[in-house]
C-alpha positions in Angstrom: 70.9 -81.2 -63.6 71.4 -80.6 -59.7 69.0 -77.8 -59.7 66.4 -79.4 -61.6 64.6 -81.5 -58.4 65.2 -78.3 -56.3 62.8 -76.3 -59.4 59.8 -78.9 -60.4 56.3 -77.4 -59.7 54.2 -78.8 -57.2 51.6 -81.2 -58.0 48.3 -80.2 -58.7 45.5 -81.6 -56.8 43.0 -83.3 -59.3 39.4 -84.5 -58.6 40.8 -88.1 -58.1 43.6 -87.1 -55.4 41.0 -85.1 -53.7 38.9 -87.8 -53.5 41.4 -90.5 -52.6 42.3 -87.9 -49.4 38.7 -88.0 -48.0 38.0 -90.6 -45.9 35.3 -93.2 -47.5 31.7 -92.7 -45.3 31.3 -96.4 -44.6 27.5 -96.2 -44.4 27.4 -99.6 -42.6 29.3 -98.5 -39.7 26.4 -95.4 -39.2 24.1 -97.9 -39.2 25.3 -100.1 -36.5 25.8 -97.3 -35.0 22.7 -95.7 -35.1 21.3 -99.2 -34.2 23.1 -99.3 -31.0 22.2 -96.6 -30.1 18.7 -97.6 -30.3 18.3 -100.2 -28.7 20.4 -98.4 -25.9 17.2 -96.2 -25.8 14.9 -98.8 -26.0 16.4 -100.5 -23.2 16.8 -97.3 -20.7 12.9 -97.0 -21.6 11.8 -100.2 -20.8 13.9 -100.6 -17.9 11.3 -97.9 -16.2 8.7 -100.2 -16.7 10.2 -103.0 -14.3 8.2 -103.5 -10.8 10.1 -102.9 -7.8 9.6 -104.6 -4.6 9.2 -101.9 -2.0 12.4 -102.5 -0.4 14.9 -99.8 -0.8 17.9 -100.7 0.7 19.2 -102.5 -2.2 20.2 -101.7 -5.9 16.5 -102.6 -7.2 16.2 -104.9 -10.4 16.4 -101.8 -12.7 19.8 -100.8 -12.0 21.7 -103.4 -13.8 19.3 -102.9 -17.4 19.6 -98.6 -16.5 23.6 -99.6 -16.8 23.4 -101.4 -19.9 21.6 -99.1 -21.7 23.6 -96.0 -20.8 26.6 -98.2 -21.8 24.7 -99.3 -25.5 23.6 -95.5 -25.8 27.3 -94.3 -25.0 28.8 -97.1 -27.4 26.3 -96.0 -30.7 27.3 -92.4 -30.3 31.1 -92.7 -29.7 30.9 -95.2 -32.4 29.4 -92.8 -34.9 31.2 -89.5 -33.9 34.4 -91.8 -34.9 33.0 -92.5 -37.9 31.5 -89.5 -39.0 35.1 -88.3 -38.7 36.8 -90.8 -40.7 37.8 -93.3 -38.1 36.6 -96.3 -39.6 37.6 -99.7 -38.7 39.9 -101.5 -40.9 37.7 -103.5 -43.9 38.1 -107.4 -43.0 40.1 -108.6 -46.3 38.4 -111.9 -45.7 41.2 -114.0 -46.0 39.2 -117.4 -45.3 36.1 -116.5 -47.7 36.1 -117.5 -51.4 34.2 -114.7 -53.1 32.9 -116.1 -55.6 31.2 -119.5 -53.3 27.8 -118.6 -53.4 25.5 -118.9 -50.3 23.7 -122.3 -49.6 20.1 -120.7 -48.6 19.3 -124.8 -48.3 21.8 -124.9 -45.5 20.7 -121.5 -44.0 16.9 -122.9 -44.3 17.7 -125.9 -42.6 19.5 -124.8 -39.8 16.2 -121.9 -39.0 13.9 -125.1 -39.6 16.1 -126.8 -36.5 15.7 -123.9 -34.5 12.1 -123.8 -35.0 11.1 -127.5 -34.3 13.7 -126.9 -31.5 11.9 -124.0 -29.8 8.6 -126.0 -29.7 10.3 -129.4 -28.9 11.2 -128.0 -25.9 7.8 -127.8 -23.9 6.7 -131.9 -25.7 10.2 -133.1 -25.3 11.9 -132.0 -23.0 15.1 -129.8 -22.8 17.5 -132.3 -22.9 16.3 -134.2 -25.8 15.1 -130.9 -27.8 18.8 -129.7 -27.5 19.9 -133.2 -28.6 18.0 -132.8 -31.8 19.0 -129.1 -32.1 22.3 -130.1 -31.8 22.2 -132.9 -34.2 20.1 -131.8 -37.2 22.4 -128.9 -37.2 25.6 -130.9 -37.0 24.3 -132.7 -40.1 22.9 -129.8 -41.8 26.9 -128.3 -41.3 28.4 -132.0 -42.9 28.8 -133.6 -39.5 28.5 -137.7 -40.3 28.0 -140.0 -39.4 24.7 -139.1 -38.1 24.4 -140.7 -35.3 27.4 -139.1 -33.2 25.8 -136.1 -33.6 23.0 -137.4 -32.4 24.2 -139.3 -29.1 27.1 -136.2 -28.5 24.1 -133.7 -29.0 21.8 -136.1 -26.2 25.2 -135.8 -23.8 25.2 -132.1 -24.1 21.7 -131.9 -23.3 22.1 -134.0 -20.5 24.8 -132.0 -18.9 23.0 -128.6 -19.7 20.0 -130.2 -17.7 22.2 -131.4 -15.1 24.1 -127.9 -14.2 20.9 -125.4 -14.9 18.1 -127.4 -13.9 19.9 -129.7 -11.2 22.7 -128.2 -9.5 21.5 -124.3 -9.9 18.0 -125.2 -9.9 16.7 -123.2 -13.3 13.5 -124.1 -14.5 14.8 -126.4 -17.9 11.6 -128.8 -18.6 13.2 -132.2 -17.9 10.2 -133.2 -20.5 7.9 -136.6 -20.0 10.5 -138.8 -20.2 13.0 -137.6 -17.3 10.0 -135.9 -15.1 11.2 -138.1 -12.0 14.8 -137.8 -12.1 15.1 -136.0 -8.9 18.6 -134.5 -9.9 17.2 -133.3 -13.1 14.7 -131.4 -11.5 13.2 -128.5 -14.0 
């Protein structure tokens, strides 16, 4: 009996053990990667196009977008060396998502709608008020009630956002027809 652990035969490898040893090609992870990568060169050519002021005693405005894109460029190949030799990222279990909770394409509709009237609110509007209904219709949309605390919280975040951009760092935010002669909410 003691001799009979030291004299069993080793295991032979079968098609499934062989495959349960290779690492699974995540083929999602190549794709962000090769996206990155991308836009890293999409960036680094574009950055060529920006005009420089003739001044060349500083960095120039193309340094900082030449940076990025190295860095994006850098990211998408590391990223898929590592995965094209098996070291993928851990899959998210998902511990917070039901499965089998469909998605509400009414929900996801509503909130691009928002966004929409948002983006062309902006210029009729105003900023703050735009954001106000931004903020609101997609507080709703998400189950936010009542209706109208979205509504007034939304108007006080737009207010602030118009304050600190447009007033204290003086960023062009269209203070719309409404607020045009506040001089602190200059836009």
């Amino acid at each position: 009996m003691k001799g009979d652990a030291g004299t069993s035969e080793p295991p032979v490898a079968t098609d499934e053990s062989r495959t349960a040893a290779r690492p699974e090609r995540r083929w999602g992870e190549l794709v962000l990667a090769a996206v990155v990568t991308a836009l890293g060169g999409y960036v680094l050519t574009t950055a060529g196009s920006i005009v420089v002021p003739g001044s060349t005693n500083t960095l120039g405005p193309r340094a900082f977008p030449y940076l990025v894109g190295v860095m994006l460029a850098g990211i998408g190949v590391v990223l898929a060396v590592l995965v094209l030799r098996g070291r993928a990222g851990q899959q998210e279990e998902g511990e917070d998502v039901d499965p089998e909770v469909r998605t509400d394409w009414l929900a996801v509709g509503l909130l691009v709608a928002a966004l929409v009237v948002h983006v062309f609110a902006i210029n009729v509007i105003g900023w703050p008020f735009a954001a106000a209904l931004l903020f609101a219709a997609a507080a709703v949309v998400l189950g936010a009630r009542p209706w109208w605390r979205a509504a007034l919280i939304g108007l006080v975040l737009g207010l602030v956002i118009q304050v600190v951009f447009g007033g204290v760092l003086g960023l062009s935010l269209p203070a719309g027809p409404l607020l045009e002669g506040v001089p602190f909410l200059r836009g």
